[in-house]
C-alpha positions as CSV (number, residue, x, y, z in Angstrom):
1,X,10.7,-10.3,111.8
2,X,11.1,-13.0,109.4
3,X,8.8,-11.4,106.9
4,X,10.7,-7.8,107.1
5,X,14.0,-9.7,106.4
6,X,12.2,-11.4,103.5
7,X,10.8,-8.0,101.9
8,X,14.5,-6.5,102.6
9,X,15.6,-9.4,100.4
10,X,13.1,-9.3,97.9
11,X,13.5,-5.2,97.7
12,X,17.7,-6.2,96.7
13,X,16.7,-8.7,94.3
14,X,14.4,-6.0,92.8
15,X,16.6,-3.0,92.6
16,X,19.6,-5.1,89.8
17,X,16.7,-5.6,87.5
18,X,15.7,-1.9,87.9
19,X,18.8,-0.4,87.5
20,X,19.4,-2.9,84.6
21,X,16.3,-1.5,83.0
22,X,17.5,1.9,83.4
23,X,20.5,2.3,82.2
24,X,19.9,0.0,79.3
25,X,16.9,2.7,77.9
26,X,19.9,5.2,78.7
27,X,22.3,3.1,76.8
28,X,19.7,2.6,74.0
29,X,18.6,6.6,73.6
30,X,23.0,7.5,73.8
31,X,23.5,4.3,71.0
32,X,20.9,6.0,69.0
33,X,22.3,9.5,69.2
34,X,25.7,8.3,68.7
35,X,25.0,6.4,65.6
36,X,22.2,8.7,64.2
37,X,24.9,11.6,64.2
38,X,28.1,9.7,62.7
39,X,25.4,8.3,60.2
40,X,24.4,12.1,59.0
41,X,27.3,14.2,59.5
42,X,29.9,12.2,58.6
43,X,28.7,11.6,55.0
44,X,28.1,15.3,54.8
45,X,30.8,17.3,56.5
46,X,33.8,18.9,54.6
47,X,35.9,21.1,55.7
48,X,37.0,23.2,53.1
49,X,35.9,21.4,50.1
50,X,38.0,19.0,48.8
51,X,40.9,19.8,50.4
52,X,42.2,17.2,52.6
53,X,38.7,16.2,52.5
54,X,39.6,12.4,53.7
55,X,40.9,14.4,56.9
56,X,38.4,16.7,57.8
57,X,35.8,13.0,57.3
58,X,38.0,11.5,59.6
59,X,38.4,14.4,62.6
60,X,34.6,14.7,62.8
61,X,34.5,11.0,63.0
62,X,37.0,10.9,65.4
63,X,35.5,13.6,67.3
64,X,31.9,12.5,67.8
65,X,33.4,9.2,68.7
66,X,35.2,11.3,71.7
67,X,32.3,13.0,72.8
68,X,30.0,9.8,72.5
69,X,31.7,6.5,73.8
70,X,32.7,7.5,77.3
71,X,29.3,8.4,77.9
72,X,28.1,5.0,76.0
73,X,31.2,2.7,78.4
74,X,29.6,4.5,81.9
75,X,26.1,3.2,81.0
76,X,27.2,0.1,79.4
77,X,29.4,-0.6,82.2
78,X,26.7,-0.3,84.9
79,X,24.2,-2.0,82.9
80,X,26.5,-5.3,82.7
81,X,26.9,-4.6,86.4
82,X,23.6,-5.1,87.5
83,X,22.9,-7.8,84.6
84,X,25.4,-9.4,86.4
85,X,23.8,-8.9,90.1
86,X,20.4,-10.2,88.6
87,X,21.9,-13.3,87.7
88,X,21.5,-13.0,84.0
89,X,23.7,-14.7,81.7
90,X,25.6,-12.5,79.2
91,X,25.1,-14.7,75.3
92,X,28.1,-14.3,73.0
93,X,27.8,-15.4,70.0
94,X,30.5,-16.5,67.1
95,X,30.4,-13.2,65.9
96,X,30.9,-11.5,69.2
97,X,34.1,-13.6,69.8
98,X,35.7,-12.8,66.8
99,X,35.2,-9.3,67.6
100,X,36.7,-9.7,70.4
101,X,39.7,-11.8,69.7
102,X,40.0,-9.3,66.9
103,X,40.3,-6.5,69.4
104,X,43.1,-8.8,71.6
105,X,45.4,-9.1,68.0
106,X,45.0,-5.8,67.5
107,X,46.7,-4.9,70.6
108,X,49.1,-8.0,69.9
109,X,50.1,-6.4,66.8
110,X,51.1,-3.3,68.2
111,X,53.3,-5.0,70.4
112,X,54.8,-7.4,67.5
113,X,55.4,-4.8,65.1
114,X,57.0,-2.3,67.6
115,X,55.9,1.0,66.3
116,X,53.7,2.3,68.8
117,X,53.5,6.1,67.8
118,X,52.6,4.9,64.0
119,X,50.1,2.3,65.5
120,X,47.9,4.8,67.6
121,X,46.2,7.0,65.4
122,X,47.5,4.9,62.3
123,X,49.2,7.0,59.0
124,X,48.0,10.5,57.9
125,X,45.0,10.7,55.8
126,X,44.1,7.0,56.6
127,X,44.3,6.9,60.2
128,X,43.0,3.2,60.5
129,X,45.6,2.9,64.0
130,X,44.8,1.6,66.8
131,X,42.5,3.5,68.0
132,X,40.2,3.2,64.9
133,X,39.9,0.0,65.6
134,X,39.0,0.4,68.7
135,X,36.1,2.5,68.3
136,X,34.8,0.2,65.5
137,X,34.5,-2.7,67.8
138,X,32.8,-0.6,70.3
139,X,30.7,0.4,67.1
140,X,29.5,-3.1,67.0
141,X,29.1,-4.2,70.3
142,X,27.1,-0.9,71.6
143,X,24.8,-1.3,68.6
144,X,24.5,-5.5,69.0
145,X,23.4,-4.5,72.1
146,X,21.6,-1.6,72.6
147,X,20.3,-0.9,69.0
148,X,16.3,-0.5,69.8
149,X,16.2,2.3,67.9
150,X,17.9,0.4,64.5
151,X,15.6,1.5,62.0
152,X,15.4,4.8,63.0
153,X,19.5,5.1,62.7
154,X,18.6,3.1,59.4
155,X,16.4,5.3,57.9
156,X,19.0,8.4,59.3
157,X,22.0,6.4,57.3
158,X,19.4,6.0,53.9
159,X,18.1,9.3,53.9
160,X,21.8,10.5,54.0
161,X,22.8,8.6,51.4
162,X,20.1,9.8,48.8
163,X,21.5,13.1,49.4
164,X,25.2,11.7,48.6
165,X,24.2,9.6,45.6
166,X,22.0,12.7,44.0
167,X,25.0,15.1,44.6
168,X,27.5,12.9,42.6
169,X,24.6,12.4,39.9
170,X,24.4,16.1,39.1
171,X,28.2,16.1,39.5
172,X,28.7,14.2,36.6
173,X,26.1,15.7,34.8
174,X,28.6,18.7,35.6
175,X,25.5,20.8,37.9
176,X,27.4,21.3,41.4
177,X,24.8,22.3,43.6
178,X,27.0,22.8,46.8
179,X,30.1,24.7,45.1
180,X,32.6,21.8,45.7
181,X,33.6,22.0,41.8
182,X,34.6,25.4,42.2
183,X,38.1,26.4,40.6
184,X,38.4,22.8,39.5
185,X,39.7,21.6,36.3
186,X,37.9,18.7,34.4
187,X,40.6,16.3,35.3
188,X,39.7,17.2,39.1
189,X,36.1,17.0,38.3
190,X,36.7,13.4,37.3
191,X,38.2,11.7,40.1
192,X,36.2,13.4,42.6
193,X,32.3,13.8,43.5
194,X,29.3,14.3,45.6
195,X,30.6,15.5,49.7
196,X,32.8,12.2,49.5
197,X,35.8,13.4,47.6
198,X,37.6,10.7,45.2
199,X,36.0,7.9,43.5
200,X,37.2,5.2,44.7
201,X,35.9,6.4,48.7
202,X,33.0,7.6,46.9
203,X,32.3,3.8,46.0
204,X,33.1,2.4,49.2
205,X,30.4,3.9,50.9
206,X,27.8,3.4,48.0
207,X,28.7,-0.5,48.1
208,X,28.4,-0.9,51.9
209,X,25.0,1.2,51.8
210,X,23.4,0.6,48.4
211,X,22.2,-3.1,49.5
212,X,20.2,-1.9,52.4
213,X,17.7,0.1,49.6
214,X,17.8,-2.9,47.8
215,X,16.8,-5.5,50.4
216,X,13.6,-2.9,51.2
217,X,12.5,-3.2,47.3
218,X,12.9,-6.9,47.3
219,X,11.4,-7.9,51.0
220,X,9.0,-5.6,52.5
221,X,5.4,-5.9,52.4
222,X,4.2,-1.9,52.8
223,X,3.9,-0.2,49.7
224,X,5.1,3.1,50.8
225,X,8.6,1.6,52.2
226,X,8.7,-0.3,48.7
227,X,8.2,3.2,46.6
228,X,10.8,4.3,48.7
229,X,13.3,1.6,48.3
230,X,13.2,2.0,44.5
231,X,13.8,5.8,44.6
232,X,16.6,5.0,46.9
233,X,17.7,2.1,44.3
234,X,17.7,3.7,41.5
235,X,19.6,7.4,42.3
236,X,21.9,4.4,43.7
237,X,21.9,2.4,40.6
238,X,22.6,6.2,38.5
239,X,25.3,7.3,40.7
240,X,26.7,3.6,40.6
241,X,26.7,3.4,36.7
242,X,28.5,6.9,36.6
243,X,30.9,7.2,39.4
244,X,33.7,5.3,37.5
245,X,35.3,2.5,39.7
246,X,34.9,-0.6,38.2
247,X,35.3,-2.2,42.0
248,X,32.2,-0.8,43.0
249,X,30.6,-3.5,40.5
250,X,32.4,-6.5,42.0
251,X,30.8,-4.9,45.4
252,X,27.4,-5.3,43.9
253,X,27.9,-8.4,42.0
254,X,28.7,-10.1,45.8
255,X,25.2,-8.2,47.2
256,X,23.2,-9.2,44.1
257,X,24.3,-13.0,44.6
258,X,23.3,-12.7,48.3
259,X,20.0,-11.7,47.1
260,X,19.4,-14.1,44.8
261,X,20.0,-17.1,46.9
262,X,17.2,-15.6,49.0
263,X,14.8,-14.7,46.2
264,X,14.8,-17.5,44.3
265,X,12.5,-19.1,46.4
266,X,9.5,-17.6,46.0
267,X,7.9,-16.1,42.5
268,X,6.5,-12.8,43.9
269,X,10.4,-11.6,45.2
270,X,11.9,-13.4,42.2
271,X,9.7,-11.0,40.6
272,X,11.4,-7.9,42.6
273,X,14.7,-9.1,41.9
274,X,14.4,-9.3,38.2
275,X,12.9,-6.1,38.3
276,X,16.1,-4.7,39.9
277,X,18.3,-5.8,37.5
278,X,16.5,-4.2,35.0
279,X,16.5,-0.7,36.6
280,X,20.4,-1.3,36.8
281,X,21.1,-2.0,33.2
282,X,18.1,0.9,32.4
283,X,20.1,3.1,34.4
284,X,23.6,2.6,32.6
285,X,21.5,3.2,29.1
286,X,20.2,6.5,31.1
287,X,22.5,8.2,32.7
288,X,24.7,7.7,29.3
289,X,22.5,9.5,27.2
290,X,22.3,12.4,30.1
291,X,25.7,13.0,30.4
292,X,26.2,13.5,26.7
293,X,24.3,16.8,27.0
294,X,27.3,18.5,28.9
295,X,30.0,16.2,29.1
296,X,33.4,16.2,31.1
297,X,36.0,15.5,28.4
298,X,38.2,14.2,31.0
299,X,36.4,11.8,32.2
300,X,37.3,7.9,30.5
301,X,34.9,5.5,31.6
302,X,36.5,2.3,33.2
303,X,36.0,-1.1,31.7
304,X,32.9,-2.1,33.7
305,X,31.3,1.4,33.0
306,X,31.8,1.6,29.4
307,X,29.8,-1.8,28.8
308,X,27.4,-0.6,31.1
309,X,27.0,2.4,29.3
310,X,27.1,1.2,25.6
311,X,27.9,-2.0,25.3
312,X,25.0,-4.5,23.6
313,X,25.3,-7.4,25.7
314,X,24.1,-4.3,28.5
315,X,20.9,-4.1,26.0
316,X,20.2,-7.5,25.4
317,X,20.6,-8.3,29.2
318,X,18.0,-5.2,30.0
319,X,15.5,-6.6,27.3
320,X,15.9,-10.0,28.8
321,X,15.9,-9.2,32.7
322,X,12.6,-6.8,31.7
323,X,10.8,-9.9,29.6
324,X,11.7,-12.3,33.0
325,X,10.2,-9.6,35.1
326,X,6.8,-9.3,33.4
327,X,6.6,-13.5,33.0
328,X,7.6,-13.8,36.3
329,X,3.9,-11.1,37.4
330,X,1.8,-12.9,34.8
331,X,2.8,-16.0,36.5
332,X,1.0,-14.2,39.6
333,X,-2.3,-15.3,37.8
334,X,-3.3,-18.5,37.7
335,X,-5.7,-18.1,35.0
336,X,-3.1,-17.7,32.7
337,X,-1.6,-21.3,33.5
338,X,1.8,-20.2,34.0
339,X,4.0,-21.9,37.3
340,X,6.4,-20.8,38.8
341,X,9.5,-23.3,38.8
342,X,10.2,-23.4,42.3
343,X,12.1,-27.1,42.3
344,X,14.6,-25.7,39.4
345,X,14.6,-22.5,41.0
346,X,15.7,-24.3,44.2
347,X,18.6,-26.1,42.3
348,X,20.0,-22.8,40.9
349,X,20.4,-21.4,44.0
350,X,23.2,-23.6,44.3
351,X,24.3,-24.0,40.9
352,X,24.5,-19.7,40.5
353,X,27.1,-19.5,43.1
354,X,29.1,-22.5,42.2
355,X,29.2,-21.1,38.1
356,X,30.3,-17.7,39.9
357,X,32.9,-19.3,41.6
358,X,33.8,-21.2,38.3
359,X,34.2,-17.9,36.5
360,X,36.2,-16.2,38.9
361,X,38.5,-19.4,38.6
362,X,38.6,-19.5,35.0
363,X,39.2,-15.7,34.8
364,X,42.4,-16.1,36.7
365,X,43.5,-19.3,34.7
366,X,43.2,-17.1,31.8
367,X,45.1,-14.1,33.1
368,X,48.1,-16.3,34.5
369,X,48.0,-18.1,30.8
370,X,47.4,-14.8,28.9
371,X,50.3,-13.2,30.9
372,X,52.9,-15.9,30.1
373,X,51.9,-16.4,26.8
374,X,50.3,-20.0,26.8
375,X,47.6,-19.3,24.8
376,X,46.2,-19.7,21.4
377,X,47.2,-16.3,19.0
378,X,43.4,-15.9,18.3
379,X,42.6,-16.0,21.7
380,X,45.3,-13.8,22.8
381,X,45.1,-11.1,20.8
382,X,41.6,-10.6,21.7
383,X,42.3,-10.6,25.3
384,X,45.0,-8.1,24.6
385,X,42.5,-5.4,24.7
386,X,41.0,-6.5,27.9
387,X,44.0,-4.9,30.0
388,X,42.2,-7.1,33.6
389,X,43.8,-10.1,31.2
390,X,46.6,-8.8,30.9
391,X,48.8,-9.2,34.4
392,X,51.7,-6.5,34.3
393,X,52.9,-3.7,37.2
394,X,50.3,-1.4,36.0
395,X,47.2,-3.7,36.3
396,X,44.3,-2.6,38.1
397,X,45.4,0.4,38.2
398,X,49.1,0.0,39.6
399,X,47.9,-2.9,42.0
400,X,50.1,-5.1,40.6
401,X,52.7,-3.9,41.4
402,X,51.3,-3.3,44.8
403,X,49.9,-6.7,45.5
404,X,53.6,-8.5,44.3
405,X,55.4,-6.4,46.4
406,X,53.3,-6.7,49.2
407,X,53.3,-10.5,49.0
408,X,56.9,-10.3,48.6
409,X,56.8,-8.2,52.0
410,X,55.0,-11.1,53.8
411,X,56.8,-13.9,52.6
412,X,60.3,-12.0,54.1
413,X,58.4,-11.3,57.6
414,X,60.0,-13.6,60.2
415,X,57.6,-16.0,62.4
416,X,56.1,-13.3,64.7
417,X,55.5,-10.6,62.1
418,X,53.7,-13.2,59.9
419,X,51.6,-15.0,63.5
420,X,51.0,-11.4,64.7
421,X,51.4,-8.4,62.4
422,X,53.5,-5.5,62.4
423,X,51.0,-3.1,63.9
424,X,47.3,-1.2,62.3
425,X,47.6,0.6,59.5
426,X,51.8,0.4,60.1
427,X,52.4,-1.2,57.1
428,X,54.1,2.4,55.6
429,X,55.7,2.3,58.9
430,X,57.1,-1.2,58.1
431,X,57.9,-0.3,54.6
432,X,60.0,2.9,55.9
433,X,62.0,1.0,58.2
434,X,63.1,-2.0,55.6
435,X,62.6,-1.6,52.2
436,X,62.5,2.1,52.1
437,X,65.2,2.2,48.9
438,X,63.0,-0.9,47.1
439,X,60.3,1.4,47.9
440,X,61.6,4.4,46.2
441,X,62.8,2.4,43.2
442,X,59.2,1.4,42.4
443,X,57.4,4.6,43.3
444,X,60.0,7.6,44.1
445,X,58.9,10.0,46.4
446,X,55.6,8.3,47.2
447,X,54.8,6.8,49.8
448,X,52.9,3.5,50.0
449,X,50.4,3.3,52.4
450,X,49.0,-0.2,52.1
451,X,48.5,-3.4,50.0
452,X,45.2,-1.7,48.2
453,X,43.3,-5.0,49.2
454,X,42.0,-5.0,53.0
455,X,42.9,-8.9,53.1
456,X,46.2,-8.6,52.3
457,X,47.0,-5.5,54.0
458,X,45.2,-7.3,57.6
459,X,47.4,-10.2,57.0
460,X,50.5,-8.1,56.9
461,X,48.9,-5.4,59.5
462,X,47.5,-8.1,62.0
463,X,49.6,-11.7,60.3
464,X,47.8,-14.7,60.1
465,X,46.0,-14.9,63.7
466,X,44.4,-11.2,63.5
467,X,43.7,-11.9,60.0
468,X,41.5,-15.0,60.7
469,X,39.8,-12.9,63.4
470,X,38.7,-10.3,61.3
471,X,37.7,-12.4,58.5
472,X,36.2,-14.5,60.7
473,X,33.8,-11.6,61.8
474,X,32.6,-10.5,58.5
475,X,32.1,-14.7,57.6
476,X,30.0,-15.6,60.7
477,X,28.3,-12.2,60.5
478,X,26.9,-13.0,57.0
479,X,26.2,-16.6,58.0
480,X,24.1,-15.5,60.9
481,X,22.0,-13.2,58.6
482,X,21.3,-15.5,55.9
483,X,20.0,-18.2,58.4
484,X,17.7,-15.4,59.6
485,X,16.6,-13.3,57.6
486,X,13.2,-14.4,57.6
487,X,12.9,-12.8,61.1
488,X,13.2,-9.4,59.8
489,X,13.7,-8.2,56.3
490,X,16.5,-5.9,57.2
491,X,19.0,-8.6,57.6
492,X,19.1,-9.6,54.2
493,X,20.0,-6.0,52.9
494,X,23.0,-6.5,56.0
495,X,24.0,-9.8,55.2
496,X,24.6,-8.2,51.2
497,X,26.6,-4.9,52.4
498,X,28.6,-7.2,54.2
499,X,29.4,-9.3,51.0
500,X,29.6,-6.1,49.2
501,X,32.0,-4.6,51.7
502,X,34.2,-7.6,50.9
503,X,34.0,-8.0,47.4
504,X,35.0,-4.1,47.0
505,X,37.6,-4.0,49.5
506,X,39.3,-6.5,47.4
507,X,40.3,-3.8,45.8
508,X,40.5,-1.1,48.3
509,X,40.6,-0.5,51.9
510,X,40.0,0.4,55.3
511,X,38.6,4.1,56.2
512,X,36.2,6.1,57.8
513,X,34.0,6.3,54.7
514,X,33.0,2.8,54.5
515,X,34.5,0.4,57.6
516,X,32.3,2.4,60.7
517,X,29.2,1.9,58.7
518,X,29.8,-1.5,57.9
519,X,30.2,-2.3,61.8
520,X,27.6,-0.1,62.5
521,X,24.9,-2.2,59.9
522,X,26.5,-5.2,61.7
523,X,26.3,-4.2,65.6
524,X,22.4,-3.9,63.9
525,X,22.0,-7.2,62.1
526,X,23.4,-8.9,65.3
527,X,21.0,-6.9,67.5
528,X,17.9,-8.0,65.4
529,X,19.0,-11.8,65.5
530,X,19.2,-11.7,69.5
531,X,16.1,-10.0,70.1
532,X,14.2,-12.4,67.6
533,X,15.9,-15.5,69.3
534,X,14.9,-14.2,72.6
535,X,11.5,-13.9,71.5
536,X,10.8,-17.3,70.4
């Protein structure tokens, strides 16, 4: 009797960890399908052209989230059901708790701000509401979790991407291949691109997806996914040099520094990165000289892009990064006595950052003594030239104007706005409802949408507690995959779209061409850092 009760007891304790197993492959095969598709189609689809092209992204995003994440909360659900009946422990880390208390303001906000219609689906032609949010935390934890399939859905979102970066190349060589340009004028032709519509969306999703292609060239030890990664780098590198946003290089700038701090290390990837560098500036020289054979006389290149295209200090930095990257290979034979410098390589990896830093710095102090007129007549009047010196309503494009008046906004919010936010993506909403004729003295009958810099625009969005949630995601996030990226070479490329994501959206925004995708690559990143830890 005694030994039926014990089989009965052992058969109960079996069946958690079988049902476990189940619906986690279940979980993992519905993760992979979910992702795989928003990584292919939404990159791709448009409606009806450009027309309301940011739209149509967002209701086919929206729509395979619908059709996807019940299916994904059923299995998920279960799964943490019998995890729970095994007795197994369910690990959180730093990363997952910001996510979480991210998720917790978000609703707070809502609440605080008061404008709950406005908050759900967010404002027209952004829609980063509520629900957004939502699905991109579900984004990250379904993939941290269930993400076996990682490189498949990697190699899905890359592959994708080619096709995007090699449509806007032959855009601005003014060859339109899928009939978008049709009807256009040049002007049009200039501000939009590839299936992504305008430029500045266009760069988002190059910046948060161009470092993965990257990390490949720099890390991997097959050949064939090396050959690969440079194809993929350079038609990024050609559609980077040519799509116009000067942002987009601030993006890369934050990647590059990333990879760097990781190369630096050793001569062979040192090597690799040197080598990058040069097929950037190569590429600015190219695609220049291309694009003089049928040119779009509408199309002014920004600052960024016109030194990138012309400028000599682009040459002399090609010729130089091409003469490190053959030293650095001849240094790969020790017959020829050359050594790699590791100790003062070592040291720059800390200096580099900490000059960057100091550059940034300085650049401000200049602006803020350029702009009230503090300096030296011979060093003014060159700087008068450089309009990013220059700080008036109209710099950066009209951001500031934007970023004073949202400051301005902030700074008036009473205590609970600032601790908590007036709602996602409600900031027009907010706008509308107390400063609507400030508003319409600065811009008429347009309507601002948000602070055109995702930091600000959280802080007044989600105040100072949902801010430092959300930052505190992207910060841990990063930290985690630099401390392991040894583990898997894919976390490097991760850990620099998530710098890159940041650096560009200093400029920009939230939406569904760039934020998904950046949760997606880290739901993966976090994925591969538990599944190596649980391995050792």
């Amino acid at each position: 009797m005694s030994n039926k009760i014990g089989r009965i007891h052992e058969k109960k304790g079996v069946f958690p960890h079988i049902g476990a197993e189940i619906t986690r492959c279940l979980s993992q095969y519905f993760v992979a399908i979910l992702a795989a598709a928003l990584c292919f189609i939404v990159p791709l689809y448009a409606k009806d052209g450009y027309n309301q092209i940011g739209n149509a992204k967002f209701e086919i995003y929206r729509g395979i989230m619908i059709a996807g994440c019940p299916v994904l909360l059923a299995t998920s659900v279960i799964y943490g059901f019998f995890e729970v009946r095994a007795h197994r422990k369910m690990r959180l880390s730093v990363t997952d708790g910001c996510v979480i208390a991210y998720l917790i303001m978000t609703c707070v906000s809502v609440l605080s701000g008061g404008f709950y219609q406005d908050a759900l689906w967010g404002y027209y032609g952004w829609n980063m509401g509520l629900m957004s949010q939502v699905s991109f935390v579900f984004l990250y934890f379904f993939l941290s979790r269930f993400a076996k399939y990682y490189r498949m859905i990697l190699t899905i979102l890359c592959g994708t991407s080619c096709i995007v970066y090699a449509i806007g190349i032959l855009h601005r060589l003014m060859i339109d291949p899928i009939g978008f340009y049709d009807g256009l004028e040049y002007s049009q032709k200039a501000q939009f691109l590839s299936t992504l519509g305008q430029a500045s969306w266009y760069g988002s999703f190059l910046t948060v997806t161009l470092p993965i292609g990257i990390g490949v060239v720099l890390y991997t030890h097959e050949k064939i996914w090396r050959v690969l990664g440079c194809i993929y780098t350079v038609l990024g590198f050609c559609t980077l040099v040519t799509q116009n946003s000067d942002s987009a290089y601030f993006g890369l700038a934050g990647a590059l520094l990333v990879f760097f701090i990781i190369s630096a290390g050793e001569r062979e990837t040192m090597c690799r990165f040197t080598g990058v560098l040069t097929l950037l500036f190569a590429s600015g020289k190219i695609m220049y000289y291309l694009m003089q054979i049928n040119p779009n006389p509408k199309l002014e290149p920004d600052f960024v892009t016109k030194i990138m295209w012309t400028s000599g200090v682009t040459w002399a930095l090609l010729i130089m990064c091409l003469a490190m990257t053959i030293v650095l290979h001849l240094m790969g034979n020790k017959e020829r006595g050359l050594v790699y410098p590791a100790a003062l390589m070592g040291k720059m990896r800390k200096i580099i950052p900490l000059l960057m830093v100091m550059a940034i710095a300085g650049i401000v102090v200049l602006i803020v003594l350029q702009t009230r007129g503090l300096l030296p007549e011979r060093i003014s009047g060159r700087l008068k030239d450089v309009s990013y010196f220059n700080w008036n309503d109209n710099w950066g494009n009209g951001r500031g104007r934007i970023w004073q008046f949202s400051v301005k906004i902030f700074s008036e919010e009473n205590l609970g706005h600032k601790l908590f936010g007036v709602g996602p993506d409600c900031f027009s909403s907010y706008l509308n409802a107390y400063y609507r004729e400030e508003e319409a003295l600065l811009w008429g009958e347009k309507q601002l949408t948000n602070a055109h810099n995702e930091w600000l625009n959280i802080l007044i969005n989600g105040g100072v507690v949902g801010a430092a949630a959300y930052i505190g995601i992207y910060v841990t996030a990063i930290g985690r995959f630099m401390r392991n990226h040894r583990k898997d070479i894919l976390l490097a490329g991760v850990a620099a779209s998530c710098i890159s994501y940041m650096c560009y959206n200093f400029f920009c925004y939230q939406q569904v061409l760039c934020t998904p995708f950046i949760f997606i690559l880290m739901g993966v990143g976090e994925y591969i850092v538990r599944q190596r830890s649980e391995r050792r």
